[in-house]
MDAnalysis code that builds the backbone (N, CA, C; Angstrom):
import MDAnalysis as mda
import numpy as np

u = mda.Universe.empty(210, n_residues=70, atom_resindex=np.repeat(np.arange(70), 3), trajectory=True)
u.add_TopologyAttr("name", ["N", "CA", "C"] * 70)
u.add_TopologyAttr("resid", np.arange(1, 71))
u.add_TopologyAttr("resname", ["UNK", "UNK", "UNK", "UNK", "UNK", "UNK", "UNK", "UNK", "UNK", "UNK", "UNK", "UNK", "UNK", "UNK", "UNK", "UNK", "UNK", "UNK", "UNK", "UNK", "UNK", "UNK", "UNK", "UNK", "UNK", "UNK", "UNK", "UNK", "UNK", "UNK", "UNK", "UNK", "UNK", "UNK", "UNK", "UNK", "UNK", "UNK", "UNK", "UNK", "UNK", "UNK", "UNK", "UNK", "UNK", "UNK", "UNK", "UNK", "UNK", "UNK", "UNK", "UNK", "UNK", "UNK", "UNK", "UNK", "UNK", "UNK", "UNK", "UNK", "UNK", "UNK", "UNK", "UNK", "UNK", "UNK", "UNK", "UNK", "UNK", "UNK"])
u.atoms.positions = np.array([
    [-11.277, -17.128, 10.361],
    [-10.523, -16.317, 11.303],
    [-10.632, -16.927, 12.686],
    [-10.110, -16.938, 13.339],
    [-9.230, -17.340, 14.715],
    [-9.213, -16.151, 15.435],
    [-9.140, -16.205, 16.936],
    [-8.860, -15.508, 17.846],
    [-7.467, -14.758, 17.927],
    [-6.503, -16.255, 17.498],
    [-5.050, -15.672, 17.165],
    [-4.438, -15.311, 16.138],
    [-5.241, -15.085, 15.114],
    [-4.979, -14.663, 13.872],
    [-5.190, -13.435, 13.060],
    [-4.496, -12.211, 12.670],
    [-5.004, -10.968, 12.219],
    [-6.368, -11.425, 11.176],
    [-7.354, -10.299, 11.550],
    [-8.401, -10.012, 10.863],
    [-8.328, -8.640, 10.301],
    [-8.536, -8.649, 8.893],
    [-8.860, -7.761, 7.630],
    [-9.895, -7.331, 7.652],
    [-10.379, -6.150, 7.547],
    [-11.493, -5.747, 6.475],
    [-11.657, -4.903, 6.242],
    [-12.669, -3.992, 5.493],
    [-12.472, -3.054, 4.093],
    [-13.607, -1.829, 4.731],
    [-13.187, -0.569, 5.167],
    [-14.348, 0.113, 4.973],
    [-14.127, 1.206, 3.708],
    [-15.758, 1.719, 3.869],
    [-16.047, 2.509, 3.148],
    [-16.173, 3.785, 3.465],
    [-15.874, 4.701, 2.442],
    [-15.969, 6.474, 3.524],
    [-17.633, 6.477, 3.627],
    [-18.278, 7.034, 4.583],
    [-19.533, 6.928, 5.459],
    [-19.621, 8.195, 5.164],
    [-18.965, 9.127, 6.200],
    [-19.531, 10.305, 6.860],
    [-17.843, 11.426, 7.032],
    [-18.367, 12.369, 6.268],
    [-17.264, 13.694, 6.708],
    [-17.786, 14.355, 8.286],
    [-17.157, 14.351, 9.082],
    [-17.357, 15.367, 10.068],
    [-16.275, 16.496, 9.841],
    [-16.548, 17.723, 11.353],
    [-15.557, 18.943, 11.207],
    [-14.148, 18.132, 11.155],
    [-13.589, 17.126, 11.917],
    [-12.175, 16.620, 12.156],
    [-11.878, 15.322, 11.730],
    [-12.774, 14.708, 11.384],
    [-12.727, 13.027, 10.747],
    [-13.714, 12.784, 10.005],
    [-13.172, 11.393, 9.411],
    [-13.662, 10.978, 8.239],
    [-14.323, 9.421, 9.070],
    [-15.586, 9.430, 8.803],
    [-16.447, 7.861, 9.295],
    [-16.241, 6.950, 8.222],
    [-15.462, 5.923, 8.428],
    [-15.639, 4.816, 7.759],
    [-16.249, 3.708, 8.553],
    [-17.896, 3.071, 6.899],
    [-18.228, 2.056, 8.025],
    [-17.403, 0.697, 7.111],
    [-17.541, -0.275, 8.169],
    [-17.266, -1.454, 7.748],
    [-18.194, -2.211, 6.749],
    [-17.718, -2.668, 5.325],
    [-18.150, -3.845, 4.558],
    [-18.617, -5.056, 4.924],
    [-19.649, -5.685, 4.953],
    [-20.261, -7.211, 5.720],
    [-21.248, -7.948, 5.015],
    [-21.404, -7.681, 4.021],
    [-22.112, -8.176, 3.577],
    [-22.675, -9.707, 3.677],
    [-21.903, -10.458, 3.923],
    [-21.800, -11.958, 4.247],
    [-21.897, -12.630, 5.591],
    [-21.631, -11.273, 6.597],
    [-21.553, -11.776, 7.777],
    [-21.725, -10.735, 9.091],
    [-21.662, -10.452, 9.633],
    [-21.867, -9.640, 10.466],
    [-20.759, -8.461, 10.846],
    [-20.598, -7.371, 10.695],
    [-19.856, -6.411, 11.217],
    [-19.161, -6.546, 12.254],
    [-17.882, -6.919, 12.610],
    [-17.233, -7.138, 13.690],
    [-16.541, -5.710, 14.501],
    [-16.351, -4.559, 13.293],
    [-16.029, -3.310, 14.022],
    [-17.083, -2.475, 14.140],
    [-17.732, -2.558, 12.845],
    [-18.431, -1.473, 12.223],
    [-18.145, -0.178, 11.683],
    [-17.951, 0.888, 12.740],
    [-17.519, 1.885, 12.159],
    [-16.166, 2.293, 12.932],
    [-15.127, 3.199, 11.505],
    [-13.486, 3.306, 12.220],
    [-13.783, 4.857, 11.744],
    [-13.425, 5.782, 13.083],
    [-13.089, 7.117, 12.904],
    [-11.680, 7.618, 12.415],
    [-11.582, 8.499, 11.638],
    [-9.989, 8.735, 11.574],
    [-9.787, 10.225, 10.897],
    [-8.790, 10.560, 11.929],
    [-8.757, 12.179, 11.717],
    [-8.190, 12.679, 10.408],
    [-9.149, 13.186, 9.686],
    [-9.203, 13.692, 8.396],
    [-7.679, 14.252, 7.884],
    [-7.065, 15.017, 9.256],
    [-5.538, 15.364, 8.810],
    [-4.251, 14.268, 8.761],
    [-4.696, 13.331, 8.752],
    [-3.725, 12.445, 8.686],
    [-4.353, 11.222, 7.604],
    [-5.454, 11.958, 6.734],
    [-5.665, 11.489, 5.409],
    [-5.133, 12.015, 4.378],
    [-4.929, 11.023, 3.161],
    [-4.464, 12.235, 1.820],
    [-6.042, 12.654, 1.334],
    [-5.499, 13.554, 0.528],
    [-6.733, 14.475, -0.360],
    [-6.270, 14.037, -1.728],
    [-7.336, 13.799, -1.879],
    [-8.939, 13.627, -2.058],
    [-8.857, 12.842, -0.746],
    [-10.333, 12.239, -0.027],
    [-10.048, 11.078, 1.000],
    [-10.372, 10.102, 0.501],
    [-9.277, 8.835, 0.613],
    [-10.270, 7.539, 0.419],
    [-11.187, 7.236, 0.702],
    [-11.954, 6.186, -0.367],
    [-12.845, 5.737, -0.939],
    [-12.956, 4.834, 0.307],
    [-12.395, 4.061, -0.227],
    [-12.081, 2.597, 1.209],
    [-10.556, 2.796, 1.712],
    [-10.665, 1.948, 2.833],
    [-9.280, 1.908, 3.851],
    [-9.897, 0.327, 3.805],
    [-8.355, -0.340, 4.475],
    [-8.244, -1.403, 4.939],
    [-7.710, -1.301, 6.480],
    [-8.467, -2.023, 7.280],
    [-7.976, -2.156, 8.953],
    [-7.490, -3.426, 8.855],
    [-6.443, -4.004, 9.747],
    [-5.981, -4.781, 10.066],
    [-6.042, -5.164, 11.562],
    [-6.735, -6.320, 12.451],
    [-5.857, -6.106, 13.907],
    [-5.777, -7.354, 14.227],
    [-4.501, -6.570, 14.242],
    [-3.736, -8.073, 14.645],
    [-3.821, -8.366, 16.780],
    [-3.512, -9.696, 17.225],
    [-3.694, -9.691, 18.528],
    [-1.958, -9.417, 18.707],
    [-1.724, -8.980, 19.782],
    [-0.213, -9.011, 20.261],
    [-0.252, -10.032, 21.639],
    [-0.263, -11.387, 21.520],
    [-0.399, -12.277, 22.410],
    [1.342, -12.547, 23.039],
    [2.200, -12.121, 22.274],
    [3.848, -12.063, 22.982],
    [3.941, -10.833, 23.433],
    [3.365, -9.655, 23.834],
    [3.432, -8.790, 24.444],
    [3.162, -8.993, 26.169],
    [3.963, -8.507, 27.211],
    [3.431, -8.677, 28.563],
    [2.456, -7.911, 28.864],
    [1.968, -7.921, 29.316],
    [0.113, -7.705, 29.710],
    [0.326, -5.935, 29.975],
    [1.380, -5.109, 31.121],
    [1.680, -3.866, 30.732],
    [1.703, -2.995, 29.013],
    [2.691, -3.885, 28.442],
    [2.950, -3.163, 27.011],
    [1.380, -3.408, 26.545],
    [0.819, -4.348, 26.671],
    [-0.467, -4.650, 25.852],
    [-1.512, -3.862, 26.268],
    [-1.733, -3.250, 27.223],
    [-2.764, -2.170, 27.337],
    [-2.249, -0.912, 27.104],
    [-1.138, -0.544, 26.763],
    [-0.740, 0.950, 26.298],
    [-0.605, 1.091, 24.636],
    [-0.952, -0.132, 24.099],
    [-1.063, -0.344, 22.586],
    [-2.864, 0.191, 21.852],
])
């Protein structure tokens, strides 16, 4: 992975709270680059996943305005 290149990776459901679901990040090989992704339980399906996949990509053709409101 590259600076300019989307990075993948896989979490796992962690932790139920009252409004979200804790997913931590998978690393086994290398070091945790997010660690943990919060995400509001109502904009999960039911049952909740097991794992999610994050993606982030850089937006380097964006002008520097649009890119901090992303």
């Amino acid at each position: 992975m590259t600076k300019e290149e989307p990075f993948s990776a896989t979490f796992k459901l962690d932790k139920e709270t009252k409004n979200t679901i804790r997913y931590a990040e998978e690393a086994e090989e290398r070091r945790p680059i997010v660690g943990m992704v919060y995400v509001d339980k109502y904009e999960l399906p039911k049952p909740y996943p097991e794992k999610i996949r994050v993606t982030i990509e850089p937006l380097v053709d964006l002008p520097p305005k649009v890119r901090q409101r992303v």
